[in-house]
N, CA, C and O of each residue as an XYZ file, in Angstrom:
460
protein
N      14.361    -17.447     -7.652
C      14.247    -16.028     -7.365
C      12.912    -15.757     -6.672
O      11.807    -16.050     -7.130
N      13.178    -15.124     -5.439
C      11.295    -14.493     -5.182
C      10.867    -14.099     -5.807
O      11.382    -14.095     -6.925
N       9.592    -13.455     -5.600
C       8.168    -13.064     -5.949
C       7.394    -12.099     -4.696
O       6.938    -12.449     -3.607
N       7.438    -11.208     -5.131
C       6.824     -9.977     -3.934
C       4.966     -9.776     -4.369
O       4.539     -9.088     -5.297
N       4.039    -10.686     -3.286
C       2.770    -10.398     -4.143
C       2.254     -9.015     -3.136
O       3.045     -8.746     -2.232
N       1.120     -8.220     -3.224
C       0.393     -7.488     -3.005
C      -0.618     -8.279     -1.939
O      -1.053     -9.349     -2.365
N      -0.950     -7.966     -0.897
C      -2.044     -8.539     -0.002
C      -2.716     -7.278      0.260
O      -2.307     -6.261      0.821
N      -3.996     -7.605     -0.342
C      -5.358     -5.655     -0.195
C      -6.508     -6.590      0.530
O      -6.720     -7.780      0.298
N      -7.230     -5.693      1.516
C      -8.432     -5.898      2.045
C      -8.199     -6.728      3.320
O      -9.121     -7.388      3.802
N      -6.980     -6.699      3.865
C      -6.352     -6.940      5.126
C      -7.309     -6.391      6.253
O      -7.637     -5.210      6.369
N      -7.829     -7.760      7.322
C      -8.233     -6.798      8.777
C      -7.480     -6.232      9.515
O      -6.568     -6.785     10.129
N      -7.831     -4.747      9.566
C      -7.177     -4.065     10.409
C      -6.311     -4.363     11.564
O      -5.221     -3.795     11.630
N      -6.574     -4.964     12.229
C      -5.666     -5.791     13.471
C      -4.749     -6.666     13.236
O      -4.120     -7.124     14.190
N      -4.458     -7.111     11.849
C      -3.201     -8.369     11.200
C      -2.239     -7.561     11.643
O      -2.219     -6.331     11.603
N      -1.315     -8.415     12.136
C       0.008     -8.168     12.163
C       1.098     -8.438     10.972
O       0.467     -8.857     10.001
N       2.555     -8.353     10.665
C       2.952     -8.514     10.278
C       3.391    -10.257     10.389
O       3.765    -11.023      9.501
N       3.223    -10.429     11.492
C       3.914    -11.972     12.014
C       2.569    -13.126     11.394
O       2.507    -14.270     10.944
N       1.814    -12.221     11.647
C       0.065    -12.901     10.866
C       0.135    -13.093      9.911
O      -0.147    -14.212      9.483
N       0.426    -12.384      9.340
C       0.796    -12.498      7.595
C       1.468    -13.435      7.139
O       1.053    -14.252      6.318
N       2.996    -13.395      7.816
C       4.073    -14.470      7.573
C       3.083    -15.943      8.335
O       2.593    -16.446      7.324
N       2.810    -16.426      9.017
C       2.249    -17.388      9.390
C       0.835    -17.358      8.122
O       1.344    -18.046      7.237
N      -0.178    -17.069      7.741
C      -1.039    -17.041      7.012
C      -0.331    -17.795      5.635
O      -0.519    -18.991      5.411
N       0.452    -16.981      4.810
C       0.937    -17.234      3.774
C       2.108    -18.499      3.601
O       2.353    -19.019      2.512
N       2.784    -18.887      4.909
C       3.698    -19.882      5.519
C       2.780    -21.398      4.757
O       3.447    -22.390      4.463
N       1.332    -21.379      4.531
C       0.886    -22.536      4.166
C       1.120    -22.822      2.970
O       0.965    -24.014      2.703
N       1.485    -22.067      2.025
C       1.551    -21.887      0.619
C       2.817    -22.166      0.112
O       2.996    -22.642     -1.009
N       4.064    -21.771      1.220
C       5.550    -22.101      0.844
C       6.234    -21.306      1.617
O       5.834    -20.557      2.508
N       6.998    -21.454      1.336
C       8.305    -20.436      2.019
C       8.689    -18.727      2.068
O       9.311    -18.035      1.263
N       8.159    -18.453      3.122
C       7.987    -16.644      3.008
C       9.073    -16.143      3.224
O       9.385    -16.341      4.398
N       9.905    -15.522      2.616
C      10.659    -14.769      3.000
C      10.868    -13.112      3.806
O      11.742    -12.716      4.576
N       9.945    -12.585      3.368
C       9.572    -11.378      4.476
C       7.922    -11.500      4.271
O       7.305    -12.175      3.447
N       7.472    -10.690      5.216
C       6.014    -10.563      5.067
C       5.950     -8.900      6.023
O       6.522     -8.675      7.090
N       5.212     -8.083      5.351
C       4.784     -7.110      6.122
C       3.536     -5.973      5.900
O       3.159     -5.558      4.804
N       3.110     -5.663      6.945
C       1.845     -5.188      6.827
C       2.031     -3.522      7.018
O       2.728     -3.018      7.899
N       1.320     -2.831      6.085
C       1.851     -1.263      5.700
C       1.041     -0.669      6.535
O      -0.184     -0.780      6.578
N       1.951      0.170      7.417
C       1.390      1.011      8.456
C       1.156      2.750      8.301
O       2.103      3.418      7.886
N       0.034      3.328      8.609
C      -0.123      4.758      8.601
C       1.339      5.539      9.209
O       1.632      5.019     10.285
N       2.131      6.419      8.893
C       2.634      6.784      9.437
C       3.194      7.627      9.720
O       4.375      7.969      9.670
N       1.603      8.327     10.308
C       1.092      9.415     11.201
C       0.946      8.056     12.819
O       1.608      7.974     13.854
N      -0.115      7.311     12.337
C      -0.680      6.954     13.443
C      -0.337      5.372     13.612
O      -1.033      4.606     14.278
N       0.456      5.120     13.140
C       0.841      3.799     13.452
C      -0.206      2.652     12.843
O       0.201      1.522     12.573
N      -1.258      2.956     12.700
C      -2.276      1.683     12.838
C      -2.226      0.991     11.181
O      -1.621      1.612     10.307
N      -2.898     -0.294     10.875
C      -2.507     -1.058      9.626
C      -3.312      0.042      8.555
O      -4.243      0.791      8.853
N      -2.737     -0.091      7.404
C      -3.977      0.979      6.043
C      -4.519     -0.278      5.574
O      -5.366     -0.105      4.698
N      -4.285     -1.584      5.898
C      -5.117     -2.408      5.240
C      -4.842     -3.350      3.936
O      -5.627     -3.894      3.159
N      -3.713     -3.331      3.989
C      -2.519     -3.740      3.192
C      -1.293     -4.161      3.283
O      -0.644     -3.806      4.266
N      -0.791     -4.867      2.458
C       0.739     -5.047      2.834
C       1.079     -5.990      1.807
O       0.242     -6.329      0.970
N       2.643     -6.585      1.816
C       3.554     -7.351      0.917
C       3.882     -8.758      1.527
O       4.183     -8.759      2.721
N       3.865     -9.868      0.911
C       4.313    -11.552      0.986
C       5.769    -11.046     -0.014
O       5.905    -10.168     -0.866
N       6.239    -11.555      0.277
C       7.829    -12.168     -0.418
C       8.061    -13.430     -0.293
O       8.622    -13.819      0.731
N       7.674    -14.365     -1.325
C       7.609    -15.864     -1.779
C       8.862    -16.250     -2.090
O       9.571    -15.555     -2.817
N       9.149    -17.063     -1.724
C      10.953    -17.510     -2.418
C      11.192    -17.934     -3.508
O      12.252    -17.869     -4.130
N       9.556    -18.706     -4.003
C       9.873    -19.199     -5.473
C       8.613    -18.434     -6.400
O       7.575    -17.908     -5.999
N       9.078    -18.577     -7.620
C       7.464    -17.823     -8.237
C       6.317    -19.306     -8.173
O       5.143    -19.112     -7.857
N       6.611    -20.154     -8.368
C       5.974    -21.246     -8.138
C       5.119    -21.143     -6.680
O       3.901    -21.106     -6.860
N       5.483    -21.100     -5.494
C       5.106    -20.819     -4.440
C       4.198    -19.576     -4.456
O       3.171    -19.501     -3.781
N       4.536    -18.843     -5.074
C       3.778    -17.380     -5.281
C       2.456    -17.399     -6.040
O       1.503    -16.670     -5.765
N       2.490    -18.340     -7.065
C       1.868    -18.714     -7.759
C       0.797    -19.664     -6.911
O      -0.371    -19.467     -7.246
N       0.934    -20.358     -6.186
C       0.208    -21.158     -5.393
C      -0.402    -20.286     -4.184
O      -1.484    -20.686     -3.754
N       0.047    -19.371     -3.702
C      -0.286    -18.051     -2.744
C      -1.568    -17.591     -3.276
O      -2.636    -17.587     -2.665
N      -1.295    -17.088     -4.833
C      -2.175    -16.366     -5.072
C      -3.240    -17.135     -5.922
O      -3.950    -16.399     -6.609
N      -3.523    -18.687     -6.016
C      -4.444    -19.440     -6.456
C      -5.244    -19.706     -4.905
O      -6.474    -19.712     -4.855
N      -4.454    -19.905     -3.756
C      -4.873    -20.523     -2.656
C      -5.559    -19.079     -1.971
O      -6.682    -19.182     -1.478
N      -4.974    -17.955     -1.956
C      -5.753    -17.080     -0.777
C      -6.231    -15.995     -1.779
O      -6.781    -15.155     -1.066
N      -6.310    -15.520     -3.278
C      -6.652    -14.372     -3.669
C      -8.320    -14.693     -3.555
O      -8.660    -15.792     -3.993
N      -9.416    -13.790     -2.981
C     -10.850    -14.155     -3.183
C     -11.085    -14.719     -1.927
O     -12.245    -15.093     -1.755
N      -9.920    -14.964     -0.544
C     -10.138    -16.066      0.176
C     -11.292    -15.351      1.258
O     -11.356    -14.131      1.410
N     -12.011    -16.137      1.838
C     -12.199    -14.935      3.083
C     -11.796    -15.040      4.557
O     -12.405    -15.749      5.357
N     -10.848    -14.370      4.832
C     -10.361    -14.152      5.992
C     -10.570    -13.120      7.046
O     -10.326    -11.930      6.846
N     -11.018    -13.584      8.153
C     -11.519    -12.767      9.216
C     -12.872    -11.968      8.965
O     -13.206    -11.127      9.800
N     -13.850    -12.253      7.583
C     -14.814    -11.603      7.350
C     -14.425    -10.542      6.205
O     -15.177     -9.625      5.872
N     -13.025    -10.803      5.586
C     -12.959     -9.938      4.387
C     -12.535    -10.959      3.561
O     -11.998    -12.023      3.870
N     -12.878    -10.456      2.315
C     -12.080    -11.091      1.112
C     -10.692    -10.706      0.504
O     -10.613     -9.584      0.005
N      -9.720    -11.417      0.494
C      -8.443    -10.994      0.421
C      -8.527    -10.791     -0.647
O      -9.414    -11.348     -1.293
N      -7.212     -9.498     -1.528
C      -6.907     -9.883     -2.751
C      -5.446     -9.720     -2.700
O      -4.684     -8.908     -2.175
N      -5.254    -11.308     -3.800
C      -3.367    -11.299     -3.795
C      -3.334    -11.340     -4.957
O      -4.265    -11.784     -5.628
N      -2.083    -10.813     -5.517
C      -1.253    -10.536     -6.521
C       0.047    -10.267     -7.050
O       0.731     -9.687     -6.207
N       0.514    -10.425     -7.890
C       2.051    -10.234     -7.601
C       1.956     -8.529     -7.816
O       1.077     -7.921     -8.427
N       3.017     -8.027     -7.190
C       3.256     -6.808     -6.728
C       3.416     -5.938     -8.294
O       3.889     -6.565     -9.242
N       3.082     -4.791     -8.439
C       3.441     -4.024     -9.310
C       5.081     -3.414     -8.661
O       5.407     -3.117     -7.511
N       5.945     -3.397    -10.085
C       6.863     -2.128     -9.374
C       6.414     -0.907     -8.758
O       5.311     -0.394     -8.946
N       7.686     -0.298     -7.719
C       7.392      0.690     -7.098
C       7.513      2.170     -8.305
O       8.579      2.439     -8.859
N       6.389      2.878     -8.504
C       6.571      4.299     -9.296
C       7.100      5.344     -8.389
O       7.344      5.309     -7.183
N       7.247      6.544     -9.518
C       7.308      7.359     -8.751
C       6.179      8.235     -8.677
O       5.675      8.564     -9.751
N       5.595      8.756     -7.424
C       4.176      9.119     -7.361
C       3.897     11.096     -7.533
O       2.949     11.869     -7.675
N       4.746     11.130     -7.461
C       5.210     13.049     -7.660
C       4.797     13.307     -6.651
O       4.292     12.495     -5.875
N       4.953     14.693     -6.431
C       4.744     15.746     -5.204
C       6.114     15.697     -4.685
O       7.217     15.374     -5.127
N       5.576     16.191     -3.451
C       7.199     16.512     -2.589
C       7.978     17.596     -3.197
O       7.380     18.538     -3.717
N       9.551     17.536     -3.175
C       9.960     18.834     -3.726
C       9.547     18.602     -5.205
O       9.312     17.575     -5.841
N       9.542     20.512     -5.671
C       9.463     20.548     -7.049
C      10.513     21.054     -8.212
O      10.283     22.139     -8.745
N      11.816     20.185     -8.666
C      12.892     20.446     -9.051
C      12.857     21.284     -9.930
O      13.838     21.994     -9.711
N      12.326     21.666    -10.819
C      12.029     22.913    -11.619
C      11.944     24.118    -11.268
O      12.539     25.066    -11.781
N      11.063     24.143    -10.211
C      10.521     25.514    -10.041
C      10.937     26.035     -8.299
O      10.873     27.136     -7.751
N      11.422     24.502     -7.745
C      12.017     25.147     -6.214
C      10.936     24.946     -5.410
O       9.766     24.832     -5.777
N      11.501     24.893     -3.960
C       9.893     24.297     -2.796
C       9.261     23.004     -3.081
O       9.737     22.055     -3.705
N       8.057     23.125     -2.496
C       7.083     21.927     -2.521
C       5.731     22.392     -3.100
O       5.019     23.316     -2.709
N       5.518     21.405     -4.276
C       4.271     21.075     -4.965
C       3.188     20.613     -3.871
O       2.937     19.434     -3.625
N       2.673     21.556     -3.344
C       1.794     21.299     -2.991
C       0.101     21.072     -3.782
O      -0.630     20.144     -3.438
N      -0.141     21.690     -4.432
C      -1.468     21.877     -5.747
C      -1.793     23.159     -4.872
O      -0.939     23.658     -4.139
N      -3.221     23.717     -5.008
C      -3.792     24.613     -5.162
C      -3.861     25.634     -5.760
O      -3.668     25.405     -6.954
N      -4.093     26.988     -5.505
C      -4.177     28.195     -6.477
C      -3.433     29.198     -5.779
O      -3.619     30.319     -6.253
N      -2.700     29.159     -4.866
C      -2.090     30.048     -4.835
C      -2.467     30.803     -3.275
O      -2.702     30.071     -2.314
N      -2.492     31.989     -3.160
C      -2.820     32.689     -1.547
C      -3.930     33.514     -2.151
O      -4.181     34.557     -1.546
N      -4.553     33.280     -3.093
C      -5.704     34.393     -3.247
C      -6.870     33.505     -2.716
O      -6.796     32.302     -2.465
N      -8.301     34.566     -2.551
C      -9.006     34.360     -1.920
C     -10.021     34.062     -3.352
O     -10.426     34.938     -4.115
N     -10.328     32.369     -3.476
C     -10.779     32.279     -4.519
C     -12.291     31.530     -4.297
O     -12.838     30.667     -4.984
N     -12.675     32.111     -3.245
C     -14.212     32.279     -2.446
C     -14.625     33.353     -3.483
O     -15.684     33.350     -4.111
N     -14.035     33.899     -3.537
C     -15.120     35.519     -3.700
C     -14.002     35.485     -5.472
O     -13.070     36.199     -5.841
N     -14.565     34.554     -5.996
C     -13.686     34.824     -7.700
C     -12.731     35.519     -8.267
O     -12.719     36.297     -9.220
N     -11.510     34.921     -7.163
C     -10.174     34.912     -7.436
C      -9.579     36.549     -7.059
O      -8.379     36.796     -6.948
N     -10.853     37.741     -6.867
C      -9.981     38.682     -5.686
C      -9.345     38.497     -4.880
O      -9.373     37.358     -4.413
N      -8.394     39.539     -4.253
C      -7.406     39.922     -2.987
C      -8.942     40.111     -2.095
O      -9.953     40.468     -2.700
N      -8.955     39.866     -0.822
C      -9.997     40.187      0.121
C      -9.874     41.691      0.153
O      -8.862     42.300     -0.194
N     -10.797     42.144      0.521
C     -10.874     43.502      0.737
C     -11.044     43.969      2.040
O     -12.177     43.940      2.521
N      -9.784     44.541      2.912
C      -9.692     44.495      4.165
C     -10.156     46.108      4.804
O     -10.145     46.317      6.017
């Protein structure tokens, strides 16, 4: 069964194909990809290995976690599950959770402006 590890502290310019070749020394990758902004396309500096064996995964993350590559120090790990992070719609109450306080003007301690 795979093994999905975590790759943090990625140089900005890795590709996804970089990745899969990087981690290719360790064993057999099954996907590899590097997590992109997306607003702006460019890397956040992070991304996922998918190992085919945990054994292999296990050797991934003895061989490159701490490594330094391109002038950073990698860190690998096996992946946490995906949560759920809240926001977005708000099923209770209807719309989007955005946070804040509301449309008052809470410059001047939580008065309506005085127009």
């Amino acid at each position: 069964m795979s093994t999905k590890l975590f790759v943090g502290n990625l140089p900005f310019r890795i590709t996804s194909e970089d990745l899969r070749d990087l981690f290719s020394q360790a064993g057999t990758v099954e996907s590899a990809s590097v997590i992109e902004d997306r607003d702006t396309g460019r890397s956040r500096g992070f991304g996922f290995v998918e190992m085919a064996t945990a054994e292999e995964a296990a050797i991934a993350i003895e061989q490159f976690n701490g490594r330094d590559f391109e002038g950073r120090s990698l860190t690998v790990n096996e992946a946490k599950p995906r949560t759920d992070r809240g926001g977005g719609f708000n099923r209770s109450g209807g719309g989007f959770n955005r946070g804040g306080r509301g449309g008052r003007d809470h410059r001047r301690g939580g008065r309506e402006p005085r127009w």
